[in-house]
N, C-alpha and C positions, 0 to 999 in steps of 0.2 A: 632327640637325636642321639645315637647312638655314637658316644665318644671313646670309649674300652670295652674290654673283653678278657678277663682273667688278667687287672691290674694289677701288679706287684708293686710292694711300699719297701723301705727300705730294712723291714725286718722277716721280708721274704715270703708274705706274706701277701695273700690272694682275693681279690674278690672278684666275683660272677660278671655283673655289666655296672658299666656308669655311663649314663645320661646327661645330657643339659639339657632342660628343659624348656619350657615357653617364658619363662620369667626369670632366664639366667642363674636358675639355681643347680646345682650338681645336687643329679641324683643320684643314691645307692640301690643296685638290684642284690640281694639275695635270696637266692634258688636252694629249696631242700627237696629231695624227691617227695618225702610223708614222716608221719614222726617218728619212726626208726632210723631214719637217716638224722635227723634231728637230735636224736638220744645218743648216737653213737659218739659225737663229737666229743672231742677232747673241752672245748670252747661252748657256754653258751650263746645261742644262736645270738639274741638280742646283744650282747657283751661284743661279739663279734661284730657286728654292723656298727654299733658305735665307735670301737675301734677305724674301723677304716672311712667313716666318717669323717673322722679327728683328723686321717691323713687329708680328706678330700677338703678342708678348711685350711691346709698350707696353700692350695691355688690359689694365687690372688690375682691372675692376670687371666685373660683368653690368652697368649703369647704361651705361659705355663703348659695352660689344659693341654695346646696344640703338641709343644714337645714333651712332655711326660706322657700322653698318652695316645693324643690321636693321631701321628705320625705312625706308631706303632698299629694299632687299629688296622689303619689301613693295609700300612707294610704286609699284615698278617693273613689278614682276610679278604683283600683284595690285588696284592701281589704289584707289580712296580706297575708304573704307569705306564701306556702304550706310546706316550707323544713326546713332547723334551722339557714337559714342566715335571717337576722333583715333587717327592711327595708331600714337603712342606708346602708347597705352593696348593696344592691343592685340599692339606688340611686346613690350611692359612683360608682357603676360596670358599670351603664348604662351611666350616665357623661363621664366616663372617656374614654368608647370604644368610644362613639359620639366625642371626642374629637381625638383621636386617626385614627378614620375612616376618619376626614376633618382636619388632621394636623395642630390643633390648640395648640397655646403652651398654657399654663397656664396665659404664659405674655400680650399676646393678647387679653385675657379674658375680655371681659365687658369694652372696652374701649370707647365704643360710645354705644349709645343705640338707637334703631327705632323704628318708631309710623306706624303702617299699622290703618285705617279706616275702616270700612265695612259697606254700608248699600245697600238700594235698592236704595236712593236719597239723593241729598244734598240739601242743601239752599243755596242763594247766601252769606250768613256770614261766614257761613263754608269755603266752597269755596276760599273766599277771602284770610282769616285769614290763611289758609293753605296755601296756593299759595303764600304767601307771608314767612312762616316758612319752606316752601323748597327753596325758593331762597335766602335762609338767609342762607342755610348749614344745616339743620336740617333734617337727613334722615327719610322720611314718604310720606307714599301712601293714596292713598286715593282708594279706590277697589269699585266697582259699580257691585252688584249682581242682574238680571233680569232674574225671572225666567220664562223659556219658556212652551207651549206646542204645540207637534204636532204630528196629527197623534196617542194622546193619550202616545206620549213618553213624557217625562216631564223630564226636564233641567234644569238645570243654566248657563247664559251668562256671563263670569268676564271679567270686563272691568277697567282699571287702568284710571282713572278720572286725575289724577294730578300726574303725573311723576317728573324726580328729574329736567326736563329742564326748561327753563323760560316759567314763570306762569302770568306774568303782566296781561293779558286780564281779568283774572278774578278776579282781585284788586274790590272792590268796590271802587266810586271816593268820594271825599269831597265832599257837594254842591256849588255851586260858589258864592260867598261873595258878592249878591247883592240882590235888594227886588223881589220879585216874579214878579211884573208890569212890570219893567224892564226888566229880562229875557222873559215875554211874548211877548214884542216888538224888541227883539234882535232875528234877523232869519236868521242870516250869523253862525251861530255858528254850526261847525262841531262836527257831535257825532261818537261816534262807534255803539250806541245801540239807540232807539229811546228812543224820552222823556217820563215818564209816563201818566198816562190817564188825570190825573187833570190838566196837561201842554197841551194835546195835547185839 
């Protein structure tokens, strides 16, 4: 269920959607068109999502979520209400049946929170840095949207890039602690990936 939409935290600071989900966990959406929008940022993406994460673990009530954000929500996106119940009353009605429909207690509420990703591409920093924050325990996806055309039908392809299972391969590595000469003369040295251009 869709509970915000361009949240602000108190250091003015934004993110894309937040969720509660079927097991009372808030979730984080962020959105990058491809990875030039990705590169452009001031902020790593992954750095970014944890961030507002951290704010999404001060909610500790449904009461919280309702006014810090989905009062707002609707205010926004769906404009005052036609009858003579007040917008809390009906973020109060909508919370509570969502909760009621995925038998969620109140206690379960917001106990952990997750980072969904989205773009069209990653970089290998990305990549890493994540790969390495879900094998730590840190629930978050990483989503890879490719859109399609055929035949003049036009689509989108999702594709789950970094699942919650072991991610090692796409660790970026240290460099190995000796001088470039060196390494160019050492050629027993097994890789997973080839060397880059300036080695090869």
């Amino acid at each position: 269920m869709v509970v915000g939409r361009q949240v602000r935290d108190t250091n003015n600071k934004r993110n894309d959607f937040l969720f509660v989900d079927g097991e009372g966990s808030l979730v984080l959406v962020e959105v990058k068109r491809d990875l030039a929008d990705i590169k452009s940022r001031t902020e790593a993406l992954e750095f970014q999502a944890i961030r507002y994460a951290a704010s999404l673990a001060t909610i500790k009530t449904p009461e919280e979520l309702i006014t810090k954000t989905l009062i707002n929500n609707i205010k926004k996106y769906e404009g005052e209400p036609e009858d003579e119940r007040t917008i809390e009353e009906i973020a109060r009605k909508r919370l509570f049946s969502f909760f009621r429909k995925n038998n969620i207690s109140t206690y379960n509420f917001n106990r952990k929170q997750k980072i969904r990703l989205i773009s069209s591409s990653y970089d290998e920093t990305t990549l890493s840095a994540c790969a390495w924050l879900i094998n730590s325990g840190i629930d978050m996806k990483l989503i890879q949207l490719t859109p399609l055309e055929l035949d003049d039908i036009k689509s989108i392809q999702i594709d789950v890039v970094l699942t919650q299972n072991k991610n090692e391969d796409y660790y970026v590595e240290l460099e190995e602690g000796i001088d470039s000469d060196i390494r160019k003369k050492k050629t027993s040295i097994e890789r997973k990936v080839l060397p880059k251009m300036e080695d090869l």
